[in-house]
C-alpha positions as a Markdown table, in Angstrom:
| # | Residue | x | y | z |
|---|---|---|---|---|
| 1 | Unk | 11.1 | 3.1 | -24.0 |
| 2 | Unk | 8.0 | 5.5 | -24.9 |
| 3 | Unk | 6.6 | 7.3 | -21.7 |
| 4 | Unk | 2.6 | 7.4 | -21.1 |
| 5 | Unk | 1.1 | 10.6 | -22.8 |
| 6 | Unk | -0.7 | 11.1 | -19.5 |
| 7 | Unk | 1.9 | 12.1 | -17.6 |
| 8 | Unk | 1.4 | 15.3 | -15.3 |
| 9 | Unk | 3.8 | 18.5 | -15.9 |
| 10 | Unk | 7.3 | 18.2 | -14.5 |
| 11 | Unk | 7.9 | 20.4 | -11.1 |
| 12 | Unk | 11.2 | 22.7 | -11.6 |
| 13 | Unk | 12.8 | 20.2 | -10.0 |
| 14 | Unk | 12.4 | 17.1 | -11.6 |
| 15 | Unk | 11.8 | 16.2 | -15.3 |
| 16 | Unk | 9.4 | 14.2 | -17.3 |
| 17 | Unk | 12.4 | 12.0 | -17.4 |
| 18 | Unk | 12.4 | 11.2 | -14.0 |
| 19 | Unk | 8.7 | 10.3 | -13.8 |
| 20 | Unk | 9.1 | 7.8 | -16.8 |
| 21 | Unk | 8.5 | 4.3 | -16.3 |
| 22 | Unk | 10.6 | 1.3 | -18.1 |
| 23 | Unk | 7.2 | 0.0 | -19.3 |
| 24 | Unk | 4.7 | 2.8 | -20.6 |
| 25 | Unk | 1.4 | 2.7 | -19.0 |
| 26 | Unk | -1.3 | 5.6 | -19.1 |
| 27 | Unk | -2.6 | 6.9 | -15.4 |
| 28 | Unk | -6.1 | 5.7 | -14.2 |
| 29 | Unk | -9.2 | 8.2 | -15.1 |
| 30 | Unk | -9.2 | 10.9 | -12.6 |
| 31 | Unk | -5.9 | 9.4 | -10.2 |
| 32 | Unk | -4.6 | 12.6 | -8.9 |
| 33 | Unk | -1.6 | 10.8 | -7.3 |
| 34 | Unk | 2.2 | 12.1 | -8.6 |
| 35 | Unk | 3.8 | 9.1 | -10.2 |
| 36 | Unk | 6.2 | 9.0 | -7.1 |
| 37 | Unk | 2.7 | 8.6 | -4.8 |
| 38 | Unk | 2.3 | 6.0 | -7.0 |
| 39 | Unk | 5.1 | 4.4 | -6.8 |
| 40 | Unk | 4.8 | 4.9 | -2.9 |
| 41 | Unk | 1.7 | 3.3 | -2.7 |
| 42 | Unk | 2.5 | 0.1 | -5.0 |
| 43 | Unk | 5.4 | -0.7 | -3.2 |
| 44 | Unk | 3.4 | -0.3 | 0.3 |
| 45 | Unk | 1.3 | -2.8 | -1.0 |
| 46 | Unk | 3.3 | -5.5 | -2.5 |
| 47 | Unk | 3.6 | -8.6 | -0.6 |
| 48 | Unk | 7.0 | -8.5 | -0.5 |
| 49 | Unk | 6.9 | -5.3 | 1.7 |
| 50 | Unk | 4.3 | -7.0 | 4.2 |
| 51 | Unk | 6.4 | -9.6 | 4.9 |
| 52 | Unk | 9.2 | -7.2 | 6.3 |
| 53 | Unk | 7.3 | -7.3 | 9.2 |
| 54 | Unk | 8.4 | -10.7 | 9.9 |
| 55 | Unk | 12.0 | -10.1 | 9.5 |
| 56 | Unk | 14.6 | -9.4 | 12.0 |
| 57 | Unk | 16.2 | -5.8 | 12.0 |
| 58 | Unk | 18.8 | -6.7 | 14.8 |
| 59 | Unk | 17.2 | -8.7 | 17.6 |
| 60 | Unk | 15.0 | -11.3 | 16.5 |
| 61 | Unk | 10.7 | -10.8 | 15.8 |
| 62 | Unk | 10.0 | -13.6 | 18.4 |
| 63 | Unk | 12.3 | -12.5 | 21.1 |
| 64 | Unk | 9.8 | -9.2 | 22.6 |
| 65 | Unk | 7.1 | -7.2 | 21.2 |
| 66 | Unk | 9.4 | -4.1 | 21.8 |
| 67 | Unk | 12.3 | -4.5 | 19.4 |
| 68 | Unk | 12.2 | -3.4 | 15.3 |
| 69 | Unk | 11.8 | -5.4 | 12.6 |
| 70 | Unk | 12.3 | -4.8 | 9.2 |
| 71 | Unk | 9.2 | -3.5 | 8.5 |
| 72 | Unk | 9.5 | -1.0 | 11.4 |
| 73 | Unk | 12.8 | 0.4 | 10.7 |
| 74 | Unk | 11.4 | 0.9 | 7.0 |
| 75 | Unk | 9.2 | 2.9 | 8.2 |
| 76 | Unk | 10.8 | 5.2 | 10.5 |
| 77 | Unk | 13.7 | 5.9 | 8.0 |
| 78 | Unk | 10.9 | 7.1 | 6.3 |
| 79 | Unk | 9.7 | 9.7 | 8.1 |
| 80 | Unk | 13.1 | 10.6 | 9.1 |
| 81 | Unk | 13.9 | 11.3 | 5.7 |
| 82 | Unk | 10.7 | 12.6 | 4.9 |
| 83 | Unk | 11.6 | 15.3 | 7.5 |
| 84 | Unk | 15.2 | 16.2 | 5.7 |
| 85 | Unk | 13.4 | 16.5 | 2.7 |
| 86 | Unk | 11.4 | 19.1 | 3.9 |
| 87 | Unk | 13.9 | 21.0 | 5.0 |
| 88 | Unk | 16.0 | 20.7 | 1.9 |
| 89 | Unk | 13.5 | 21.1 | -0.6 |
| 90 | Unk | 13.5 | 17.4 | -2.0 |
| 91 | Unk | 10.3 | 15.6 | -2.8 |
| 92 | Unk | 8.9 | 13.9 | 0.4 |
| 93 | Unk | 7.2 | 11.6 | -1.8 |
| 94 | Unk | 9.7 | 10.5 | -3.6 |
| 95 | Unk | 12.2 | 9.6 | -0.6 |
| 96 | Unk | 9.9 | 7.8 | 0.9 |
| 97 | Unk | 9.3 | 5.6 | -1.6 |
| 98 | Unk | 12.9 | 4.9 | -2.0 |
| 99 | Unk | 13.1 | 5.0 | 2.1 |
| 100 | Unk | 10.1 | 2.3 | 2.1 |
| 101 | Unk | 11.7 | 0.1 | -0.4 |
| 102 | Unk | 15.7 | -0.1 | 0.6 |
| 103 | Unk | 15.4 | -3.2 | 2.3 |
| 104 | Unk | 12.5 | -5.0 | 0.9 |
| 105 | Unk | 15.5 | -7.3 | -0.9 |
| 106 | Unk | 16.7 | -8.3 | 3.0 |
| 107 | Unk | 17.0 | -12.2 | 3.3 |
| 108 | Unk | 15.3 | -13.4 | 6.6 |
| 109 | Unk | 17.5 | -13.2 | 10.0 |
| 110 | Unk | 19.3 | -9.6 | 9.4 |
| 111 | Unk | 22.6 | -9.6 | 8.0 |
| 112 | Unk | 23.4 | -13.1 | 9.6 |
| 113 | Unk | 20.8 | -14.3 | 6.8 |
| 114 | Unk | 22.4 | -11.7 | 4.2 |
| 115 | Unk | 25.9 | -13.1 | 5.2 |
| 116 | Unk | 25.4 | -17.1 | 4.5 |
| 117 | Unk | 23.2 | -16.2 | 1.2 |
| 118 | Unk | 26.3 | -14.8 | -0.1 |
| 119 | Unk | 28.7 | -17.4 | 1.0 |
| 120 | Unk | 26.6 | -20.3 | -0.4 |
| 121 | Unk | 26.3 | -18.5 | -3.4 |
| 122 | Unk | 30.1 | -18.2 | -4.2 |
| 123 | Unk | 31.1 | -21.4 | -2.7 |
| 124 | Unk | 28.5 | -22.4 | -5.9 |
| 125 | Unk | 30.3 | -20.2 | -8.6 |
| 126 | Unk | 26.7 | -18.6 | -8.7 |
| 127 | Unk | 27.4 | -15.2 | -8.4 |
| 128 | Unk | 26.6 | -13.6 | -5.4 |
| 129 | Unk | 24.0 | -12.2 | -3.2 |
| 130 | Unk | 23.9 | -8.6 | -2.1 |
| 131 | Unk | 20.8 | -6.9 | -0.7 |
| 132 | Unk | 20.7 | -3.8 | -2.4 |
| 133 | Unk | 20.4 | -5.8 | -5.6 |
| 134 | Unk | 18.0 | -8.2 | -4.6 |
| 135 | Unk | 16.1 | -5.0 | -3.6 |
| 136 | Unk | 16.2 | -4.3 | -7.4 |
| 137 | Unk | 15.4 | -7.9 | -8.7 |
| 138 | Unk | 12.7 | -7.7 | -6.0 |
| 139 | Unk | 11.0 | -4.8 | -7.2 |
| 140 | Unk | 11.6 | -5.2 | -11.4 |
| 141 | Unk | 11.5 | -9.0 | -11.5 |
| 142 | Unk | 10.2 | -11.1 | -8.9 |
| 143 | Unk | 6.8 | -8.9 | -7.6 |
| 144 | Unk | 3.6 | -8.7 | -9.9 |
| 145 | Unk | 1.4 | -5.4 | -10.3 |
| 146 | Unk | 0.2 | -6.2 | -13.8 |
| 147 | Unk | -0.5 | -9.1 | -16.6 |
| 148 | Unk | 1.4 | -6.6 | -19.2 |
| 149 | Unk | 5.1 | -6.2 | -17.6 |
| 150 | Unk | 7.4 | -7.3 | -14.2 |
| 151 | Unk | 7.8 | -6.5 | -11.2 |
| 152 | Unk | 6.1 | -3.0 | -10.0 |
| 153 | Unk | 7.0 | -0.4 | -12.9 |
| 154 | Unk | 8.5 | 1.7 | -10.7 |
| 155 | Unk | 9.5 | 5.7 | -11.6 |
| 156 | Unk | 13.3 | 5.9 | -13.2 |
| 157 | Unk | 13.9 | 8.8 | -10.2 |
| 158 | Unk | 12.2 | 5.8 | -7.9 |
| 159 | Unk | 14.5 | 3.2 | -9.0 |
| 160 | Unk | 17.8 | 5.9 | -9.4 |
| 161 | Unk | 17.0 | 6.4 | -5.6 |
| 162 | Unk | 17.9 | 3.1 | -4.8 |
| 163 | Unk | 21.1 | 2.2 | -6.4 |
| 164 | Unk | 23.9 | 3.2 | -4.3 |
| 165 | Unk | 27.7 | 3.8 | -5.4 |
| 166 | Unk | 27.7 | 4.1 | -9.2 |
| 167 | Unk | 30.7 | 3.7 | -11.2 |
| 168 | Unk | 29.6 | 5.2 | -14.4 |
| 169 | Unk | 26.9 | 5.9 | -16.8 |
| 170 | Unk | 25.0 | 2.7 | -17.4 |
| 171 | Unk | 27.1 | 0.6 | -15.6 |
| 172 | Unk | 27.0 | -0.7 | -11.9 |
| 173 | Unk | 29.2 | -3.4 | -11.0 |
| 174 | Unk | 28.5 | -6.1 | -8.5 |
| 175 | Unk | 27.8 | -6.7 | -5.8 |
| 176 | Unk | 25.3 | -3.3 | -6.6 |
| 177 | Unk | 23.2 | -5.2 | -8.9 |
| 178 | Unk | 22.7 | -8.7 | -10.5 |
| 179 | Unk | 23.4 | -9.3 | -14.6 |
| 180 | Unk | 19.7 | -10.0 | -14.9 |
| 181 | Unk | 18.8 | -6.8 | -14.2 |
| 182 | Unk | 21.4 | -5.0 | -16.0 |
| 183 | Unk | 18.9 | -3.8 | -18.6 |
| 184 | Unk | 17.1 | -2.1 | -16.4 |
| 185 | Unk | 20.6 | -0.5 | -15.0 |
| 186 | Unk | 21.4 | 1.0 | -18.2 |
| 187 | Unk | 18.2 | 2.5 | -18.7 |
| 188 | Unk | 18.0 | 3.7 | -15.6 |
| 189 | Unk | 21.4 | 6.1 | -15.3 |
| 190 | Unk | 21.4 | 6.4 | -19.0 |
| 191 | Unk | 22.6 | 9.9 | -19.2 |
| 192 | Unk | 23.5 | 10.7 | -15.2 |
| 193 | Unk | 26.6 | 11.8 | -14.1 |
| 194 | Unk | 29.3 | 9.3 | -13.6 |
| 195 | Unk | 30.1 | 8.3 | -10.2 |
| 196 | Unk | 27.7 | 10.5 | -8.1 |
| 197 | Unk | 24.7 | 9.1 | -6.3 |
| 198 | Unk | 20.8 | 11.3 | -6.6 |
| 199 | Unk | 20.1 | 13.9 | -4.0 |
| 200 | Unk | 17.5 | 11.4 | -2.5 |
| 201 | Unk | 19.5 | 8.8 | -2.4 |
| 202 | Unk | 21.7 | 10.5 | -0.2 |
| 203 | Unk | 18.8 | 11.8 | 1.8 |
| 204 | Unk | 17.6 | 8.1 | 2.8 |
| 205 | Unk | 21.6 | 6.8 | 3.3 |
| 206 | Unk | 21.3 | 9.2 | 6.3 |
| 207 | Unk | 18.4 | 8.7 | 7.6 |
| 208 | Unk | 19.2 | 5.2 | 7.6 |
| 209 | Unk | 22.4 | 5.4 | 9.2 |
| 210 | Unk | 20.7 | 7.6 | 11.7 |
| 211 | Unk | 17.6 | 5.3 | 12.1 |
| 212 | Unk | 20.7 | 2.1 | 12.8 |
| 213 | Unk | 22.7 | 4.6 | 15.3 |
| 214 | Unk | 19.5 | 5.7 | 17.3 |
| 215 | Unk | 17.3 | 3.0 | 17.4 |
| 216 | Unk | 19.5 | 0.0 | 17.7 |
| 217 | Unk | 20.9 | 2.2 | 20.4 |
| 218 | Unk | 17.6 | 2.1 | 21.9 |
| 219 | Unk | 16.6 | -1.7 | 21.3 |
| 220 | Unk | 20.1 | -2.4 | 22.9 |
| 221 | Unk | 19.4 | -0.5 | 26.2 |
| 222 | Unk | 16.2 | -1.8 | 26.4 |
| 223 | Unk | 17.1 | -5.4 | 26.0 |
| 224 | Unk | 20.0 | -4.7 | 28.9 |
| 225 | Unk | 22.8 | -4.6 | 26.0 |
| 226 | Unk | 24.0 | -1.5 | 26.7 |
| 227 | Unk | 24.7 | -0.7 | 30.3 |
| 228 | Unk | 26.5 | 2.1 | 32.1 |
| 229 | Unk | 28.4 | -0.9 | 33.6 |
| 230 | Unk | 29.4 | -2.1 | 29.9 |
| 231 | Unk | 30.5 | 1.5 | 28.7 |
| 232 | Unk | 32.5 | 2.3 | 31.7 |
| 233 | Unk | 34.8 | -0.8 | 30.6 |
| 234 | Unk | 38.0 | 1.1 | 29.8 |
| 235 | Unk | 38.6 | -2.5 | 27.8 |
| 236 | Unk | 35.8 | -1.9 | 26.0 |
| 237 | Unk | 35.9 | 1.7 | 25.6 |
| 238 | Unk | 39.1 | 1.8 | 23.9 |
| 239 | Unk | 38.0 | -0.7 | 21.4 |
| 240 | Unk | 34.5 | 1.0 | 20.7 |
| 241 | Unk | 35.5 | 4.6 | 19.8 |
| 242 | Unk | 35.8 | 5.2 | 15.8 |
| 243 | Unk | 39.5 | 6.8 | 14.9 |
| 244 | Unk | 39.2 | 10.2 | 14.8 |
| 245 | Unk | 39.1 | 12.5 | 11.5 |
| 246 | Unk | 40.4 | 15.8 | 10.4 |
| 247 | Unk | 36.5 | 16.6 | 11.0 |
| 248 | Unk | 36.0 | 15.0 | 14.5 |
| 249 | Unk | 38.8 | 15.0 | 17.0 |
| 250 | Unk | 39.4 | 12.0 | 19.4 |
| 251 | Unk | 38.6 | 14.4 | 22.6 |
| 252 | Unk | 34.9 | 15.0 | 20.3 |
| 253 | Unk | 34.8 | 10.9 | 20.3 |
| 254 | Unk | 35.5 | 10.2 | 23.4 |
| 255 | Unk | 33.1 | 13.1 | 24.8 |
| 256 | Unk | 30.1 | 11.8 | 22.5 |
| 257 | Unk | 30.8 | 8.1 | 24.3 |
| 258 | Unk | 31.2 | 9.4 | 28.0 |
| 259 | Unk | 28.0 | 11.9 | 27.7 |
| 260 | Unk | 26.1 | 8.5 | 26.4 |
| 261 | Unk | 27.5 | 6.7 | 29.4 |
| 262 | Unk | 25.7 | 9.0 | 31.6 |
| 263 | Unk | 22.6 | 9.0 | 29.9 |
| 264 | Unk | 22.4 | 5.7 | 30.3 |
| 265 | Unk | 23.5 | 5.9 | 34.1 |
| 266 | Unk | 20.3 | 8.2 | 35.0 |
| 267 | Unk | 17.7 | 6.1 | 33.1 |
| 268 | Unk | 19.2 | 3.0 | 35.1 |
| 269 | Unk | 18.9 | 5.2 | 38.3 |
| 270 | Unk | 15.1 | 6.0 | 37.8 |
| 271 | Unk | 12.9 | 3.4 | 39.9 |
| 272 | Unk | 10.0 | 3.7 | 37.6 |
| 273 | Unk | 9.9 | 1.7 | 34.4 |
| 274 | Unk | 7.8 | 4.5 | 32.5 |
| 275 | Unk | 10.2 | 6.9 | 33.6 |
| 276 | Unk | 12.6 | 4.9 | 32.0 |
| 277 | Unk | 10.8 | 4.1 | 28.9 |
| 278 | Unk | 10.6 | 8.3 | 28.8 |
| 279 | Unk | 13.6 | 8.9 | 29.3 |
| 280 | Unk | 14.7 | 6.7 | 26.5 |
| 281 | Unk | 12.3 | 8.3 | 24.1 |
| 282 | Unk | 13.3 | 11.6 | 25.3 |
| 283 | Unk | 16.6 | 10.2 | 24.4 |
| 284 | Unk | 16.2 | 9.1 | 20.7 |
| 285 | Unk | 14.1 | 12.0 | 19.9 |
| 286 | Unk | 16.6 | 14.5 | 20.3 |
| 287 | Unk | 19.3 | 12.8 | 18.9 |
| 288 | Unk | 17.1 | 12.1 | 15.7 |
| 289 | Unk | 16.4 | 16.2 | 15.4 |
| 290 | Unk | 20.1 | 17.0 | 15.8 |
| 291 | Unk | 21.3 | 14.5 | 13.0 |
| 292 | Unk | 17.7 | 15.8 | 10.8 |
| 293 | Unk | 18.7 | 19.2 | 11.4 |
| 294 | Unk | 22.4 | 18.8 | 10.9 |
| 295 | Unk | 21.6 | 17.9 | 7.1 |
| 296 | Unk | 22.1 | 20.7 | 4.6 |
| 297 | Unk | 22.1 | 20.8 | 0.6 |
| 298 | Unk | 25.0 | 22.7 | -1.1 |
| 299 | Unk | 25.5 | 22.9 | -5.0 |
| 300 | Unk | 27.2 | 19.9 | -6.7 |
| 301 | Unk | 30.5 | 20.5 | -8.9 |
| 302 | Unk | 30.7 | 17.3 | -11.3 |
| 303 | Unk | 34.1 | 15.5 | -11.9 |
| 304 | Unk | 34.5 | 17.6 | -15.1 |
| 305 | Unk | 33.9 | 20.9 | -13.1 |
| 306 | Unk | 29.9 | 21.6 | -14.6 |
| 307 | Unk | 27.7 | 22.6 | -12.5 |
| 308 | Unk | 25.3 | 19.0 | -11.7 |
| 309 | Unk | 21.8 | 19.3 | -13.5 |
| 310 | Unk | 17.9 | 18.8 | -11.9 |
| 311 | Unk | 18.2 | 15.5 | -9.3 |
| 312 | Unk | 22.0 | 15.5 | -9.6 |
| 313 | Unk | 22.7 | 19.9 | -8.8 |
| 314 | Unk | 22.7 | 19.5 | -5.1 |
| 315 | Unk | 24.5 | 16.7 | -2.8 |
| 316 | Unk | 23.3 | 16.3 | 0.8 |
| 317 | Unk | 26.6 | 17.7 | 3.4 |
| 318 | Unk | 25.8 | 16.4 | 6.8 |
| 319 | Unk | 27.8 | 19.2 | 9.7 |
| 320 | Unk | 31.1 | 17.0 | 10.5 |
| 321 | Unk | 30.5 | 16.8 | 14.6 |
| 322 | Unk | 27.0 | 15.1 | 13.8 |
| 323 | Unk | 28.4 | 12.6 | 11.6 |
| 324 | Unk | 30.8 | 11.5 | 13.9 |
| 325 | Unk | 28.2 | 11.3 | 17.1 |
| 326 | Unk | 26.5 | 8.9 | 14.7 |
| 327 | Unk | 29.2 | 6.8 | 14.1 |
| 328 | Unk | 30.3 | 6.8 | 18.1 |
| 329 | Unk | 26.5 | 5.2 | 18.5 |
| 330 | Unk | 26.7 | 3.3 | 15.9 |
| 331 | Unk | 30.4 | 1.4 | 16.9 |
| 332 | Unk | 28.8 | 1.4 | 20.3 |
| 333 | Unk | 25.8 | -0.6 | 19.1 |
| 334 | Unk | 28.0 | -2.7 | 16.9 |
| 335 | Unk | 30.0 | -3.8 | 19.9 |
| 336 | Unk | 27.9 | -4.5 | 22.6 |
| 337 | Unk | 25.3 | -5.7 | 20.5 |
| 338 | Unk | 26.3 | -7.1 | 17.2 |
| 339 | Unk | 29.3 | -9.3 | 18.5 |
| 340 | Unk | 27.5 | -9.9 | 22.4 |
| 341 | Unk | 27.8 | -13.9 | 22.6 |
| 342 | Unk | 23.9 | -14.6 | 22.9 |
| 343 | Unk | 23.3 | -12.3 | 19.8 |
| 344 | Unk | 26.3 | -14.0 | 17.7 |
| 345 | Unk | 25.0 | -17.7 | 18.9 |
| 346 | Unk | 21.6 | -17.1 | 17.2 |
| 347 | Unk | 23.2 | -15.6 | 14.0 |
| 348 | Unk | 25.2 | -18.5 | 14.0 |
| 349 | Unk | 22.4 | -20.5 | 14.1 |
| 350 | Unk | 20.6 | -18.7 | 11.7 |
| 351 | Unk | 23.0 | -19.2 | 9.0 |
| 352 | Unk | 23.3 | -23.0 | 9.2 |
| 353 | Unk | 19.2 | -22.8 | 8.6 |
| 354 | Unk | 19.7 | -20.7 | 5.4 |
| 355 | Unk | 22.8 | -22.2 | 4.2 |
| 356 | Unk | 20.9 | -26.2 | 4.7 |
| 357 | Unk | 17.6 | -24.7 | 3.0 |
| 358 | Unk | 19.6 | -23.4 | 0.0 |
| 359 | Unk | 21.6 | -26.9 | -1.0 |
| 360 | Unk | 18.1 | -28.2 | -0.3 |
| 361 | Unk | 16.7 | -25.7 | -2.7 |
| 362 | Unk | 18.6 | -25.6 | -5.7 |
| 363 | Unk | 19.0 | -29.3 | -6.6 |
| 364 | Unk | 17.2 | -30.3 | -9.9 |
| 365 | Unk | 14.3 | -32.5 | -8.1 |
| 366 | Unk | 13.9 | -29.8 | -5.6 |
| 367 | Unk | 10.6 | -27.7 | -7.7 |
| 368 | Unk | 8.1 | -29.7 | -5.3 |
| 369 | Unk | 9.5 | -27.3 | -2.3 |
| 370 | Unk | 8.7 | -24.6 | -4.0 |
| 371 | Unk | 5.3 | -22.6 | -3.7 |
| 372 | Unk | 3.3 | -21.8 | -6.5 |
| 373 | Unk | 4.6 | -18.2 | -7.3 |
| 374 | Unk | 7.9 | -19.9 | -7.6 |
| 375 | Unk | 7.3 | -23.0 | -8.9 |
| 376 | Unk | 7.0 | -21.8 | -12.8 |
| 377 | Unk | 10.4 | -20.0 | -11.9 |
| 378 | Unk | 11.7 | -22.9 | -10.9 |
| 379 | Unk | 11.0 | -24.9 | -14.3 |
| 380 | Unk | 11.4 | -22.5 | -16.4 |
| 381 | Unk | 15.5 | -22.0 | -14.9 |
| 382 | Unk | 18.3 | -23.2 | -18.0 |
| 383 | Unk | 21.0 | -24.4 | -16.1 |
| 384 | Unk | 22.2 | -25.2 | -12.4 |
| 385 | Unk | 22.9 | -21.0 | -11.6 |
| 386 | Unk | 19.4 | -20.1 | -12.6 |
| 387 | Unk | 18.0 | -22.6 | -10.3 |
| 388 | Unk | 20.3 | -21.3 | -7.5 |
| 389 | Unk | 19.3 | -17.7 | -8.2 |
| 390 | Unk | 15.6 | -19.0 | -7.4 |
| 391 | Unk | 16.1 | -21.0 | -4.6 |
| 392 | Unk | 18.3 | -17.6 | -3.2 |
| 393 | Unk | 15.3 | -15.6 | -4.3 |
| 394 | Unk | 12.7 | -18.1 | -2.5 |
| 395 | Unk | 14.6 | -18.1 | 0.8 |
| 396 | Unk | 15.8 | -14.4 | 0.4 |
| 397 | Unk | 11.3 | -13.8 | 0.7 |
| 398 | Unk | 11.4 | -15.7 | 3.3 |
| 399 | Unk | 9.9 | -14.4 | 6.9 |
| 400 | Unk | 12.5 | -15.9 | 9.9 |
| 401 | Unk | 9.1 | -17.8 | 11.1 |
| 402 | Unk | 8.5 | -19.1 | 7.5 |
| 403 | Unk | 12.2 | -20.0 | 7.2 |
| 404 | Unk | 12.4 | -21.9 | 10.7 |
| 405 | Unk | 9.2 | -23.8 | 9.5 |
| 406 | Unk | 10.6 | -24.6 | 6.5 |
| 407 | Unk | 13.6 | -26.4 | 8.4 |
| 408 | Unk | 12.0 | -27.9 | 10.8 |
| 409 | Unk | 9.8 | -30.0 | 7.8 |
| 410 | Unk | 12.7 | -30.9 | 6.0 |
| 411 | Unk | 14.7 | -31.7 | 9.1 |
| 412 | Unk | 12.8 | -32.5 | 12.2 |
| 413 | Unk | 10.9 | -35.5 | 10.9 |
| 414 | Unk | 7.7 | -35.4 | 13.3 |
| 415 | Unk | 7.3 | -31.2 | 12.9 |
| 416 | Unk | 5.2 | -28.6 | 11.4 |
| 417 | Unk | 1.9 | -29.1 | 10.2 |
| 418 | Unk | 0.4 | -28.9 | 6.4 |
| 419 | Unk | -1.5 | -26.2 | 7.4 |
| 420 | Unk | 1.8 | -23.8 | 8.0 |
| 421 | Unk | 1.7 | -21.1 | 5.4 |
| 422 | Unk | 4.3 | -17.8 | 4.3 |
């Protein structure tokens, strides 16, 4: 593909490569935006992106105005990565675009909705559905920016960013990314090293596993999930606490769990709520600096012993007792969150909705169900596994309100009104 002649002057960092697009287009008369602001903005304001903030992160968006949703956690892995990026030297810009767009593929109700997409899919022989690459089908296929091409156009370094565990050059295999968009694949890591992920990519894994491990932690205590009570259960302890690692030793494990436990126990011992509220800021904001600050860069040996080359000559090493805190919080969330009965009851729930509005969805006299923007889709589908891709792309765009609507017309005769929109 030819690159736009208007493209500015690479940094030392990163190459006119990088900022090429997979459809040439020139820059707007006096836009003095890098193409990675660029790409930041247009994925900020794709609809797909806006409707994040009608999809659950962990708790669901109707149950209290406190708890994340998509949208939110988004965000704030953003500016957590925005903040290792500063201190390693990577382009703030750029991981935040990447940051901002990681989940905009997520199927309504969290992973419970991720979870029966997939199953309906390969009960089908269809393939399957993975969120990562509908994040990619999302952002190169199904989203419009212009008459002339696709999807949003987004940076190769942009789009790099986002696929996680290559295998090889030009090649990802499934579940990382669909056949459809295996074009775009190849062009995209034509020429990177085999089996290594982009600095920035690595930059916005961490910040999203710290984003899960602090702020699930703090929607969990919040909603009464996490209790001093709960983490003094020696039942329960013994089956929170990761395995220990030649990094992180089992006394370092059960410290990190123990020291929680009495966080915990003094915000529950405060008689004020704003005290409480504080102190569980107080709380998050720490923890987030100590996993920020324990994120360093070192150089990057290849598989071949080279030296790794502009995007690719420094990998992100995260200080061993930090990683493992993180993964004590995040077992602990898993646990008494995740897998409590009353959250497990509504994913249950929430994957019999997806799983009846897919068969609903992909029969062959089912294109009246469909909204405009996927109607021509719809129509212009070959065969039975196009058809399901759409009606897996339709519900995966869903918000859990649109998707609960949606149900409730096609199976609670006497509900919803023609006047519901998306």
């Amino acid at each position: 593909m030819s690159e736009a002649k208007s493209l500015p002057l690479p940094s030392p960092a990163y190459s006119a490569r990088d900022y090429e697009r997979f459809h040439a287009e020139a820059l707007r008369p006096n836009d003095e935006r890098s193409p990675f602001e660029i790409d930041r903005s247009r994925i900020i304001h794709c609809a797909a992106f806006r409707r994040l903030q009608g999809k659950t992160q962990i708790f669901g968006v109707a149950h209290d105005n406190f708890f994340r949703t998509r949208l939110t956690h988004s965000l704030e892995v953003a500016q957590i990565a925005k903040g290792i990026a500063l201190a390693v030297g990577a382009s703030t810009e750029l991981v935040e675009a990447i940051s901002l767009a990681h989940d905009i593929g997520h199927p309504p109700f969290g992973h419970a909705g991720e979870h029966a997409l997939h199953t309906v899919m390969q009960a089908c022989g269809y393939g399957h559905f993975e969120s990562n690459a509908q994040n990619l089908r999302t952002l190169a296929y199904l989203e419009t920016k212009k008459l002339a091409y696709p999807g949003l156009n987004l940076t190769r370094a942009t789009l790099d960013g986002l696929l996680k565990h290559k295998v090889e050059a030009g090649e990802i295999v499934a579940p990382v990314a669909y056949a459809s968009e295996m074009e775009l694949v190849a062009w995209v890591t034509r020429g990177v090293p085999e089996r290594e992920t982009a600095l920035e990519t690595q930059i916005v894994d961490w910040a999203d596993q710290v984003a899960y491990s602090v702020h699930d932690l703090e929607d969990g205590i919040h909603a009464g999930l996490i209790t001093s009570a709960r983490l003094s259960d020696e039942y329960l302890e013994q089956r929170i606490i990761p395995p220990p690692s030649a990094d992180y030793t089992q006394a370092q494990m059960e410290g990190t769990y123990r020291w929680l436990a009495g966080q915990v126990r003094a915000m529950e011992e405060m008689g004020d709520a704003r005290k409480r509220a504080a102190a569980r800021k107080d709380l998050t904001s720490s923890l987030i600096h100590r996993f920020v600050m324990a994120a360093k860069v070192k150089p990057r040996k290849l598989a071949d012993g080279t030296p790794g080359q502009g995007r690719y000559a420094l990998r992100l090493a995260i200080a061993p007792a930090e990683h493992g805190r993180a993964l004590v919080l995040k077992a602990i969330a898993q646990r008494l969150i995740i897998h409590d009965q009353r959250v497990a009851t509504l994913e249950r729930r929430s994957r019999v909705v997806v799983e009846r509005l897919f068969r609903e969805l992909e029969r062959r006299d089912a294109v009246d169900l469909y909204p405009d923007e996927f109607r021509g889709l719809f129509l212009a589908a070959a065969d039975d596994c196009q058809r399901a891709r759409i009606a897996c792309d339709y519900i995966a765009s869903m918000t859990d309100r649109y998707a609960e609507m949606l149900y409730q017309r096609l199976f609670s005769p006497g509900t919803g009104t023609l006047m519901e929109t998306m």
